[in-house]
MOPAC internal coordinates of N, CA, C and O (Angstrom, degrees):
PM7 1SCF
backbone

  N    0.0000 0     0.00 0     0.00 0    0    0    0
  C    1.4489 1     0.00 0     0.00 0    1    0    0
  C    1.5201 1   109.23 1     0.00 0    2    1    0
  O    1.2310 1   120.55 1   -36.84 1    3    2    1
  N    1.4901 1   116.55 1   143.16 1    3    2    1
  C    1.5649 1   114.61 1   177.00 1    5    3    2
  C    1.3262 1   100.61 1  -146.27 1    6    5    3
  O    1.2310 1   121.56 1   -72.24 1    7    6    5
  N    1.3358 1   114.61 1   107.76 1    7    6    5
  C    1.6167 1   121.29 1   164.31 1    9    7    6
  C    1.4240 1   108.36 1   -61.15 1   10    9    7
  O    1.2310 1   116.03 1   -52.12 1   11   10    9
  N    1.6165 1   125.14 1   127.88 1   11   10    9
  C    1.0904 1   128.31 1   167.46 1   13   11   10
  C    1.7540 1   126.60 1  -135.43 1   14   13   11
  O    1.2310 1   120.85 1   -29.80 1   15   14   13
  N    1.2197 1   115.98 1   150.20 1   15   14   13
  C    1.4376 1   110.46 1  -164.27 1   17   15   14
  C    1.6766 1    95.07 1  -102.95 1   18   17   15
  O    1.2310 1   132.02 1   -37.62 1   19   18   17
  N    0.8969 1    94.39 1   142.38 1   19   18   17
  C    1.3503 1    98.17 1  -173.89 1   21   19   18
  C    2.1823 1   114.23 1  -165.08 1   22   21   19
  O    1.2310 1   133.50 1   -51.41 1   23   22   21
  N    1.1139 1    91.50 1   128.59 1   23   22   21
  C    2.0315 1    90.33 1  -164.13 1   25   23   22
  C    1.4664 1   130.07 1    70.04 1   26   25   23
  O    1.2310 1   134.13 1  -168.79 1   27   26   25
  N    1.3889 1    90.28 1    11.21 1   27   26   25
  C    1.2676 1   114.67 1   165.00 1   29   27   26
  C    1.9355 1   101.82 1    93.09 1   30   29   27
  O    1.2310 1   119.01 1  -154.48 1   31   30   29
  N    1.6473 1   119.50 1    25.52 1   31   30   29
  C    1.6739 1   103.71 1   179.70 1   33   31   30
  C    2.0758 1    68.04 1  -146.19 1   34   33   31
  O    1.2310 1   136.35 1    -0.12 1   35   34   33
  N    1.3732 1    85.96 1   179.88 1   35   34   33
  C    1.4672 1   110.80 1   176.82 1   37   35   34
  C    1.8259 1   116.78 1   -99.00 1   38   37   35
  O    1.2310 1   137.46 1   -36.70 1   39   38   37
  N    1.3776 1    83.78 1   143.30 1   39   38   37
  C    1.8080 1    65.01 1   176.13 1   41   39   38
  C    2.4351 1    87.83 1  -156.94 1   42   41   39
  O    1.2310 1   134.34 1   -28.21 1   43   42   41
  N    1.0531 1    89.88 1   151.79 1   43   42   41
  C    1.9078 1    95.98 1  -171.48 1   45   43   42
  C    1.8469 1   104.36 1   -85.73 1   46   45   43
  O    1.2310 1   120.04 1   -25.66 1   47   46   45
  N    1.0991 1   117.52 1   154.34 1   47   46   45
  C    1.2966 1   121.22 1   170.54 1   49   47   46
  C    1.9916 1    93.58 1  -128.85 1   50   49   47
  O    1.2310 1   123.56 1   -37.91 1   51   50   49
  N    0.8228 1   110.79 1   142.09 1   51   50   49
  C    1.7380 1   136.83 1   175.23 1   53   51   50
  C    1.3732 1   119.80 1  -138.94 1   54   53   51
  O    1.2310 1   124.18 1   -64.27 1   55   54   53
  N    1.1414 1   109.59 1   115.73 1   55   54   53
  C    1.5036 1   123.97 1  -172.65 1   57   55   54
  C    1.6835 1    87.61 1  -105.38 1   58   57   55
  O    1.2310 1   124.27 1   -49.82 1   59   58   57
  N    1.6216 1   109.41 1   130.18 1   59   58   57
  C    1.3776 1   110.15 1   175.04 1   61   59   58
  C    2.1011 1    97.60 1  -125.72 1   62   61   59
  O    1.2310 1   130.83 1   -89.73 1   63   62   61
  N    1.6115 1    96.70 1    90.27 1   63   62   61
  C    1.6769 1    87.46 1   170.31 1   65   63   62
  C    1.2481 1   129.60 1   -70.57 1   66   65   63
  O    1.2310 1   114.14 1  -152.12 1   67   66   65
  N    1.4483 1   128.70 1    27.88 1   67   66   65
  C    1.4710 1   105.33 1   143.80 1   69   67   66
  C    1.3471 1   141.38 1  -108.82 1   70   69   67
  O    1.2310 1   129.74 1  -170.34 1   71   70   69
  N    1.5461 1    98.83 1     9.66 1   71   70   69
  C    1.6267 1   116.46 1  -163.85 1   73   71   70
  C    1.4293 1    81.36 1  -119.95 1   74   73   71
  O    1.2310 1   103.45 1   160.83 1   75   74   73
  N    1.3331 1   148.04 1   -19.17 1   75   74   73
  C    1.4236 1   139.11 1  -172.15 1   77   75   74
  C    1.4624 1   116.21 1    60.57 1   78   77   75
  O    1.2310 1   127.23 1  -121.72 1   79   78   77
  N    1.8137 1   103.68 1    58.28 1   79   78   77
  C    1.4386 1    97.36 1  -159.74 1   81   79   78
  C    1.9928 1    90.79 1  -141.65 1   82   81   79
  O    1.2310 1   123.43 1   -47.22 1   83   82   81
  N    1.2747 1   111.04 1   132.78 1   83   82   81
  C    1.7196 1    98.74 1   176.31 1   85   83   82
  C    1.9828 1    92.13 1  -110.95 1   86   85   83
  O    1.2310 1   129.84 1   -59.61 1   87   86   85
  N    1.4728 1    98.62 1   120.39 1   87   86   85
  C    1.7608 1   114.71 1  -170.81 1   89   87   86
  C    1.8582 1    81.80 1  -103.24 1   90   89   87
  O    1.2310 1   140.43 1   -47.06 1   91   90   89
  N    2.0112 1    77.97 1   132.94 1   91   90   89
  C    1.9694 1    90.53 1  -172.95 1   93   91   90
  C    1.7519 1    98.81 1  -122.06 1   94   93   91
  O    1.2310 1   110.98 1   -65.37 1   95   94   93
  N    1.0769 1   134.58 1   114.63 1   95   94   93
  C    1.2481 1   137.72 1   176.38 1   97   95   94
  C    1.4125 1    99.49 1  -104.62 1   98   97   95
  O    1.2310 1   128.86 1   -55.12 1   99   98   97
  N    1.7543 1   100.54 1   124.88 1   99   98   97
  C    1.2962 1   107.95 1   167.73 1  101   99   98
  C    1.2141 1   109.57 1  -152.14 1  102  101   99
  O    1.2310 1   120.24 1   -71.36 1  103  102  101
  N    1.6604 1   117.14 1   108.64 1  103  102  101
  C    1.3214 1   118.31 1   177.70 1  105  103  102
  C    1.2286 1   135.74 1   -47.71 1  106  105  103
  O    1.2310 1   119.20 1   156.81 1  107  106  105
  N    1.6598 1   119.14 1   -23.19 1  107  106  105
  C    1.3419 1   112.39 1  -172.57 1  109  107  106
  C    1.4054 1   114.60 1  -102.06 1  110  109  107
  O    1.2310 1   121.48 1   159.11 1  111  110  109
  N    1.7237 1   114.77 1   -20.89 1  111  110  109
  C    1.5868 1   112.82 1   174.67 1  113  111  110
  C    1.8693 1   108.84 1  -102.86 1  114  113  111
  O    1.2310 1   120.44 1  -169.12 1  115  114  113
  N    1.4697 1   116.77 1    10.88 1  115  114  113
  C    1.6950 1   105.58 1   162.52 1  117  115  114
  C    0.8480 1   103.85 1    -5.92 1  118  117  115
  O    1.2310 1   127.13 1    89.25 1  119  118  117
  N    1.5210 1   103.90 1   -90.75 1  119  118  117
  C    1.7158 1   121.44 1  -147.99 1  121  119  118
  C    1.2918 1   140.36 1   -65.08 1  122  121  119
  O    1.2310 1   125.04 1   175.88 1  123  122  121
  N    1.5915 1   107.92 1    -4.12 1  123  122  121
  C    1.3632 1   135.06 1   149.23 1  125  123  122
  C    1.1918 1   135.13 1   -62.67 1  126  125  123
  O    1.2310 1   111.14 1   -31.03 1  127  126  125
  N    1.4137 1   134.29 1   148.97 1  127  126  125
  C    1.3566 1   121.92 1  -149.80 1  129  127  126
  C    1.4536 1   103.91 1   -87.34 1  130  129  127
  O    1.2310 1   120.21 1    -6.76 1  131  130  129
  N    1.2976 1   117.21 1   173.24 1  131  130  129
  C    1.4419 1   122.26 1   167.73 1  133  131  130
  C    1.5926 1   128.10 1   -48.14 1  134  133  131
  O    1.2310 1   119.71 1   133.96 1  135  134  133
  N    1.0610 1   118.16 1   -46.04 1  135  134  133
  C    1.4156 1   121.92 1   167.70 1  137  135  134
  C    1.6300 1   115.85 1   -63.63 1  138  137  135
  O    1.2310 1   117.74 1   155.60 1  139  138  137
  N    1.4514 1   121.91 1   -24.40 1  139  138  137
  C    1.3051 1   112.01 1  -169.86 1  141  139  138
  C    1.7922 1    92.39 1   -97.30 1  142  141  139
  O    1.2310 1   115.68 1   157.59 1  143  142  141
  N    0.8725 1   125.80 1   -22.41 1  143  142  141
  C    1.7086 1   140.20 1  -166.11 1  145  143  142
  C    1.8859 1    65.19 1   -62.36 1  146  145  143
  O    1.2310 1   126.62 1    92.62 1  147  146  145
  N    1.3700 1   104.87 1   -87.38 1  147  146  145
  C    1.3623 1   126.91 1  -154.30 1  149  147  146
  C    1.6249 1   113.50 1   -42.49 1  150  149  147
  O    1.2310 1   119.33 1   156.38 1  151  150  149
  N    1.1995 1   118.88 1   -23.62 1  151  150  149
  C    1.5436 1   128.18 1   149.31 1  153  151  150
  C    1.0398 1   123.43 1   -57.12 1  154  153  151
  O    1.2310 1   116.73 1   146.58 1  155  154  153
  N    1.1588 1   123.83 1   -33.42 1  155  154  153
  C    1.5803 1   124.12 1   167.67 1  157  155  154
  C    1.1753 1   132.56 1   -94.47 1  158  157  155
  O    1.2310 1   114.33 1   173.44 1  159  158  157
  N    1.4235 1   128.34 1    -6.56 1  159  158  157
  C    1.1530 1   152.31 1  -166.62 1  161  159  158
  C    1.8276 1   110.73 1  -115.69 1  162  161  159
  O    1.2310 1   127.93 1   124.61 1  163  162  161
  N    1.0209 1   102.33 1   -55.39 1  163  162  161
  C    1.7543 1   115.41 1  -157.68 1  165  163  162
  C    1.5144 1   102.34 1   -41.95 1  166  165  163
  O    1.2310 1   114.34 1   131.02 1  167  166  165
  N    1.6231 1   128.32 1   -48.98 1  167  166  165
  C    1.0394 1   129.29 1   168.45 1  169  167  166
  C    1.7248 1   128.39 1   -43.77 1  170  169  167
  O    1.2310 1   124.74 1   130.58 1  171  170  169
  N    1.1240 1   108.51 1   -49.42 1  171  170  169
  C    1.1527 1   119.04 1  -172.04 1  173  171  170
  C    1.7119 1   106.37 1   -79.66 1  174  173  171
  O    1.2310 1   129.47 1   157.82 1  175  174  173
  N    0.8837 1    99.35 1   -22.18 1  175  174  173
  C    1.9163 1   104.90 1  -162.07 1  177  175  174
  C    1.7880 1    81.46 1  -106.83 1  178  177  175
  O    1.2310 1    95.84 1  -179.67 1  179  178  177
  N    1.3043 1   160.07 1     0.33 1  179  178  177
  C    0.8732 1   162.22 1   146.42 1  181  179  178
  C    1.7694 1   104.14 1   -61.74 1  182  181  179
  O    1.2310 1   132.53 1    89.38 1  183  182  181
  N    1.0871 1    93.40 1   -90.62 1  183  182  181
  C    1.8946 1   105.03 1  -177.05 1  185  183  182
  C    2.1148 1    96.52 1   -47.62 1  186  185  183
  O    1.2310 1   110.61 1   132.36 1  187  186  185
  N    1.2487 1   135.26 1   -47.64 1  187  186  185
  C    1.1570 1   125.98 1  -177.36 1  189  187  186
  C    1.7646 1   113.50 1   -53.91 1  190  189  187
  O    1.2310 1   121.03 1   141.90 1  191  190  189
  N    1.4582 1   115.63 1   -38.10 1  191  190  189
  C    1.1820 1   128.85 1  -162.84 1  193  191  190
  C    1.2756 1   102.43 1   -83.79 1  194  193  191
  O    1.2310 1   113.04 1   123.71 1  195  194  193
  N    0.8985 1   130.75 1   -56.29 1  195  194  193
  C    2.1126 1   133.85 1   160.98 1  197  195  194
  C    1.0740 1   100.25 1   -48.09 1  198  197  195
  O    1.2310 1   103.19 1   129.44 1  199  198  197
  N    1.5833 1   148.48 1   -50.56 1  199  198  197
  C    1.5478 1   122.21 1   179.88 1  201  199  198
  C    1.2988 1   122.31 1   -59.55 1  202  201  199
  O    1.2310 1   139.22 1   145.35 1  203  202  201
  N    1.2946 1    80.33 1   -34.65 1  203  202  201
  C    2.1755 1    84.28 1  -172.18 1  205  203  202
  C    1.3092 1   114.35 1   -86.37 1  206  205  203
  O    1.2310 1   119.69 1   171.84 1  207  206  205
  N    1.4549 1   118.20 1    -8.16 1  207  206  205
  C    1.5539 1   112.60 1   154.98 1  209  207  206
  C    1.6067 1   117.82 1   -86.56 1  210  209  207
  O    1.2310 1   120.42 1   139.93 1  211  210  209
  N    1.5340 1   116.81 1   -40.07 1  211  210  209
  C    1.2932 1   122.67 1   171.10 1  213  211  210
  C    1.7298 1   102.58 1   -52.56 1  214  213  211
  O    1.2310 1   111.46 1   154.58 1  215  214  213
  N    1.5757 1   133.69 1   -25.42 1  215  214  213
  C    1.0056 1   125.85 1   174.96 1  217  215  214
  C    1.5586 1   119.39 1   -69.17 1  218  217  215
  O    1.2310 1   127.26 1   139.52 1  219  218  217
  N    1.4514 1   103.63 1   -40.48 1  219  218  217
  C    1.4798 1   117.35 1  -169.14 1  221  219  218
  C    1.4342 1   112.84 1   -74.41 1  222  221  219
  O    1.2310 1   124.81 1   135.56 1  223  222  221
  N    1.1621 1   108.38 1   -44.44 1  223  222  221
  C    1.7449 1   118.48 1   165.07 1  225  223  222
  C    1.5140 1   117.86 1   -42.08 1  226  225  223
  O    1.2310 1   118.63 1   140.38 1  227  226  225
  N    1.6003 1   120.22 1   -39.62 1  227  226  225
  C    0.5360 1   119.87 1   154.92 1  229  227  226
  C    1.6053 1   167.19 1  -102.50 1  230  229  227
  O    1.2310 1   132.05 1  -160.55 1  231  230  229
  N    1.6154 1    94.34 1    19.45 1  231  230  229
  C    1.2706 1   112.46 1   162.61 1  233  231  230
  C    1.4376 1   116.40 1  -106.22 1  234  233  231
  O    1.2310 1   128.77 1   162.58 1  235  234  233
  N    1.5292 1   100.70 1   -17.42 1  235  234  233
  C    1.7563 1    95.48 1  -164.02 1  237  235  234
  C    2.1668 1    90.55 1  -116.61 1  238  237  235
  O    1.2310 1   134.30 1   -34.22 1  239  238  237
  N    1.0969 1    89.94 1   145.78 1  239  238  237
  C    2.0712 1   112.29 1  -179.30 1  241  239  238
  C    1.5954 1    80.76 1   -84.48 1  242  241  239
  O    1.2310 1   131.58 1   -46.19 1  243  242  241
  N    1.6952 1    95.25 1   133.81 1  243  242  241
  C    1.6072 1    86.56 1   145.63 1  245  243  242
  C    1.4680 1   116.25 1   103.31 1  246  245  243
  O    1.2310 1   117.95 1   167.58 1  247  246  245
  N    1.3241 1   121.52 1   -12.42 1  247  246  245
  C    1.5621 1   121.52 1  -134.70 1  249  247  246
  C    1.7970 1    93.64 1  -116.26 1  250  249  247
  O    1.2310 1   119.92 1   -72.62 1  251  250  249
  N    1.3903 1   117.77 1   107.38 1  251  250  249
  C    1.8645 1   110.92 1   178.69 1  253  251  250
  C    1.3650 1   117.66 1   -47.00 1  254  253  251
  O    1.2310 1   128.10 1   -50.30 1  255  254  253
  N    0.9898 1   102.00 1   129.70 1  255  254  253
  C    1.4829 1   115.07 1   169.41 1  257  255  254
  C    1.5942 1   105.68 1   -73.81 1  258  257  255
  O    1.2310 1   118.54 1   -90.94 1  259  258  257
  N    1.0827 1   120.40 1    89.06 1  259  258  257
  C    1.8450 1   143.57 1  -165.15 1  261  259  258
  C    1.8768 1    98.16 1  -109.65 1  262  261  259
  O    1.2310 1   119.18 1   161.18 1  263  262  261
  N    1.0999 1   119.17 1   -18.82 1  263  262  261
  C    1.7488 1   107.31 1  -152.34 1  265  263  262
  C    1.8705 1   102.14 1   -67.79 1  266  265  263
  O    1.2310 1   105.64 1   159.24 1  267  266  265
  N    1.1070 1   144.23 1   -20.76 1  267  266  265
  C    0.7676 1   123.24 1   132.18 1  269  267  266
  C    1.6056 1   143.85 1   -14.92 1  270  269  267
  O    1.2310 1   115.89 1   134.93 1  271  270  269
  N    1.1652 1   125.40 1   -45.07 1  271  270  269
  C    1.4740 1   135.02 1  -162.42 1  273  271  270
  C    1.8075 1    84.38 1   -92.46 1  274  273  271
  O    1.2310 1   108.36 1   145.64 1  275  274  273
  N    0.9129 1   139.37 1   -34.36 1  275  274  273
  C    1.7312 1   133.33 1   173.46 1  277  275  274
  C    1.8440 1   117.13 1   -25.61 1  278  277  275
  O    1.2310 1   131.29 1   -49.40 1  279  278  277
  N    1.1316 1    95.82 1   130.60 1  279  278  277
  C    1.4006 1   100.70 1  -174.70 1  281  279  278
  C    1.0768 1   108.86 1  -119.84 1  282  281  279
  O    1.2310 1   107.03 1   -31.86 1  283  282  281
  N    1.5825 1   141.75 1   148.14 1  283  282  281
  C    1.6317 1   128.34 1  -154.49 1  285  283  282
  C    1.8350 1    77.80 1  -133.54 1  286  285  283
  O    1.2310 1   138.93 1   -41.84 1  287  286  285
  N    1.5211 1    80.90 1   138.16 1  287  286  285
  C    1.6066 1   102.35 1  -179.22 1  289  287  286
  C    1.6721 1   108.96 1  -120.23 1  290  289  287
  O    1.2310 1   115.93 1   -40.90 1  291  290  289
  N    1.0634 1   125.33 1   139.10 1  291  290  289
  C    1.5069 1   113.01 1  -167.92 1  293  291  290
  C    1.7812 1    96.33 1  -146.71 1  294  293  291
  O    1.2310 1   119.58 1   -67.60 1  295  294  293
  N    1.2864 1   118.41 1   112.40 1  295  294  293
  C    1.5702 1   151.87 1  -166.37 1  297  295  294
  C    1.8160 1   105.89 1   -79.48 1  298  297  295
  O    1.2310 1   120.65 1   -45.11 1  299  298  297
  N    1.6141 1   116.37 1   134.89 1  299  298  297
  C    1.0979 1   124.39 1  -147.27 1  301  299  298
  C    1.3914 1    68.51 1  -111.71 1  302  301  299
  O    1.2310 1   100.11 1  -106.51 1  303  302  301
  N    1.3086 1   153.61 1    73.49 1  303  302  301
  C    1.8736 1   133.25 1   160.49 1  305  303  302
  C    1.0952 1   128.70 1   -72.41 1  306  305  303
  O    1.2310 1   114.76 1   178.23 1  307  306  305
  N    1.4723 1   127.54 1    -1.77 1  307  306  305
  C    1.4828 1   138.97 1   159.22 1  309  307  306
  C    1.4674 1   105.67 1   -62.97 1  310  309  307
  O    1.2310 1   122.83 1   -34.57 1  311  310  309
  N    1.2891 1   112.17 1   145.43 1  311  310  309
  C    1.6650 1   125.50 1   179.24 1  313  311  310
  C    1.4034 1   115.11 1  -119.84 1  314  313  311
  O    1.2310 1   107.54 1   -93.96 1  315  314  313
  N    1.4637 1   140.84 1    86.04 1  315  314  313
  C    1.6377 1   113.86 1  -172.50 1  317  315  314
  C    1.3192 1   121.51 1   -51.10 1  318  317  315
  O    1.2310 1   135.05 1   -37.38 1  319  318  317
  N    1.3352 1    88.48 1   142.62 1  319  318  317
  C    1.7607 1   104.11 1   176.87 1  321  319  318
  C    1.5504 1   115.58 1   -26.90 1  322  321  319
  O    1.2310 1   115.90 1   -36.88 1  323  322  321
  N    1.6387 1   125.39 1   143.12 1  323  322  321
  C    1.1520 1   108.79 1   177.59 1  325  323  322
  C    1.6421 1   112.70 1   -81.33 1  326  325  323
  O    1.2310 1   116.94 1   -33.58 1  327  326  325
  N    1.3298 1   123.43 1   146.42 1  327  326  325
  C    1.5113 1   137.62 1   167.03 1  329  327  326
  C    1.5028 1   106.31 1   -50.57 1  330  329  327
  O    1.2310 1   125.79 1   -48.96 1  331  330  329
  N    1.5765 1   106.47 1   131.04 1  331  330  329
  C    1.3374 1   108.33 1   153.81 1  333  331  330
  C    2.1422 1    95.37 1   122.96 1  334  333  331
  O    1.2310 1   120.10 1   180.00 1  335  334  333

């Protein structure tokens, strides 16, 4: 997990290696669609995802070079207001 500030609010990136999936929580763009999430993100979760494999490669013998196959998941945690 890496909390990062970014556009001026915070939002978490989580890399989960066994599902091959990087989960992006960001409270202030939820509710925005996938492509615009992914405009704001892709950069950063690009350059983050090559370090932390360029890291792993190099501590661990042995280990597939898989980071490719990663799928970026990005979480709606806003709720609209209730009616009434």
């Amino acid at each position: 997990m890496l909390p990062c500030s970014l556009s001026g609010h915070w939002s978490l990136y989580a890399w989960d290696l066994d599902t091959k999936r990087i989960n992006v929580l960001d409270p202030v763009m939820c509710q925005q669609t996938r492509e615009s999430q992914g405009a704001v993100h892709s950069g950063i979760i690009a350059t983050l995802h090559n370090k932390l494999f360029d890291s792993i490669f190099e501590l661990f013998s042995g280990v597939v070079d898989d980071r490719h196959t990663y799928k970026i998941t990005f979480y709606n945690l806003a709720h609209p207001a209730p009616l009434g």
